[in-house]
matplotlib code that plots the C-alpha trace (Angstrom):
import matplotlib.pyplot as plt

x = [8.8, 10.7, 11.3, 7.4, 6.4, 9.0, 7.5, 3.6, 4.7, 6.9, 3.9, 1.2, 3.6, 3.7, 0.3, -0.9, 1.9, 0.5, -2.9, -2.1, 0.0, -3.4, -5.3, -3.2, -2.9, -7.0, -7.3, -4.5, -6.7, -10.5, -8.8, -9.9, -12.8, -12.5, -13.2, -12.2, -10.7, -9.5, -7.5, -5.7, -1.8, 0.3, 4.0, 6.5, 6.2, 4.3, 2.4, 2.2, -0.6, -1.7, -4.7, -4.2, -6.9, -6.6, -8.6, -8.2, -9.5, -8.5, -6.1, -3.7, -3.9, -4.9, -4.7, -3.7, -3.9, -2.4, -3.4, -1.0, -1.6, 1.0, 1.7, 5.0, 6.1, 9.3, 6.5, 4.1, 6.7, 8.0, 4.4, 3.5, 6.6, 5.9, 2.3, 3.7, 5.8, 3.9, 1.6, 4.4, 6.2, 2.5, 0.0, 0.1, 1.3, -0.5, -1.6, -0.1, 3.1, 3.1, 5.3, 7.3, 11.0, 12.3, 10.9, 11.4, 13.4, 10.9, 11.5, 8.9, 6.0, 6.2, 5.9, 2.0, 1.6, 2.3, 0.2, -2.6, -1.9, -2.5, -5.4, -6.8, -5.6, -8.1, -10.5, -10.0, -9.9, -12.3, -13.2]
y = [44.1, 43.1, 39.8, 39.1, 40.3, 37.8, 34.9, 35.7, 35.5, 32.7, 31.1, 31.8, 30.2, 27.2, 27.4, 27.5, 24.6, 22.5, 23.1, 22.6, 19.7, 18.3, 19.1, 17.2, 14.3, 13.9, 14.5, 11.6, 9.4, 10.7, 9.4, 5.5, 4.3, 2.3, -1.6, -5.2, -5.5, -8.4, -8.8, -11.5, -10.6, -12.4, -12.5, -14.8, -16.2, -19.1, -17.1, -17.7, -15.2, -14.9, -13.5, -10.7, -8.8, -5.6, -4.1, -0.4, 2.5, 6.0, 5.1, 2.7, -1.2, -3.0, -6.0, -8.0, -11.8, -13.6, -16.7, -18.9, -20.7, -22.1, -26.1, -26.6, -27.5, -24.8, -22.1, -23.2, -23.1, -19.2, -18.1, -19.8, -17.7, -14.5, -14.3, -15.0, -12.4, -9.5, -8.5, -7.6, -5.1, -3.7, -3.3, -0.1, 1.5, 4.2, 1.9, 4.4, 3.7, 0.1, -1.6, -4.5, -6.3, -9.3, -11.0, -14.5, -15.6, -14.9, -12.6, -12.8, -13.0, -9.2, -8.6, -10.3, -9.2, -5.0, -6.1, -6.7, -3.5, -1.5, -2.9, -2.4, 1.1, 1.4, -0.1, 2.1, 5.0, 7.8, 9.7]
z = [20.0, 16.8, 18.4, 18.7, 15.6, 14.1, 17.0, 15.6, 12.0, 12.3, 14.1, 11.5, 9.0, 10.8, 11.6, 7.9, 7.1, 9.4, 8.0, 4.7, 5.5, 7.2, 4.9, 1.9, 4.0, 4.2, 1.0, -0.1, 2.7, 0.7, -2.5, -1.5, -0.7, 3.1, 1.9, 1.1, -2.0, -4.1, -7.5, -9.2, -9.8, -12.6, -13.4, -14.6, -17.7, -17.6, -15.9, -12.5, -10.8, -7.2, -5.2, -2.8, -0.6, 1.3, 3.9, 3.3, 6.1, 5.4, 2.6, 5.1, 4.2, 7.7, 6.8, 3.8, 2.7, -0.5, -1.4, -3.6, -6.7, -7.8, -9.2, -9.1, -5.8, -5.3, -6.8, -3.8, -1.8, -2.2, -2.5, 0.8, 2.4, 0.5, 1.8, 5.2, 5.0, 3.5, 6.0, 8.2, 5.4, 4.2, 7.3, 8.4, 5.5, 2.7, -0.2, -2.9, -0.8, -1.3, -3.5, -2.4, -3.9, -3.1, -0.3, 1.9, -1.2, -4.0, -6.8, -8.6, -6.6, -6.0, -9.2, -8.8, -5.5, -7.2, -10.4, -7.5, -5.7, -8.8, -9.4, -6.2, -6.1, -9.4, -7.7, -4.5, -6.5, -6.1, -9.3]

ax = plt.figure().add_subplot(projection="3d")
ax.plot(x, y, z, "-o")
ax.set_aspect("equal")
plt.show()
């Protein structure tokens, strides 16, 4: 008998975990609005900015473009292979989980490309 009281109460535990668990998780997801959003990122110090848009459904980027604009040849160049790249590292993930380093050999086009996920997490945002 003490064995099954411990079972049931070690099952309502989990039980009401779980829930809560659930529960936070829709709540993170009702936080953004689903939609297309765009913003501009900048960085560097010239500055150097790109344009990034995300497709958001229940808080989870699904898909995600940059487009480069960048002059200078080598700038065009690592933008071109960071927006390759990106989509790989962020579809599929939580958008207040995304925050990207160094990628396909530029170091500064993160630092846009998070400028531009900030601002689309503002825009996201539900008051």
């Amino acid at each position: 008998m003490r064995n099954q009281t411990r079972n049931a109460f070690i099952a309502a535990a989990l039980t009401v975990t779980l829930a809560g668990h659930a529960e936070a998780q829709s709540s993170r997801a009702a936080r953004y609005a689903d939609g297309v959003y765009t913003a501009t990122g900048e960085y560097g110090g010239q500055p150097s900015h790109i344009t990034v848009k995300v497709t958001l459904k229940d808080g989870i980027v699904t898909a995600v473009t940059v487009t480069p604009h960048a002059y200078v040849p080598r700038s065009l160049e690592l933008q071109r292979a960071f927006a390759a790249a990106v989509p790989k590292v962020v579809v599929g993930k939580r958008i207040d989980q995304v925050r990207v380093g160094k990628l396909a050999g530029s170091s500064g086009t993160p630092k846009g490309f998070n400028d531009a996920i900030r601002q689309i997490r503002e825009q996201a945002a539900r008051g």
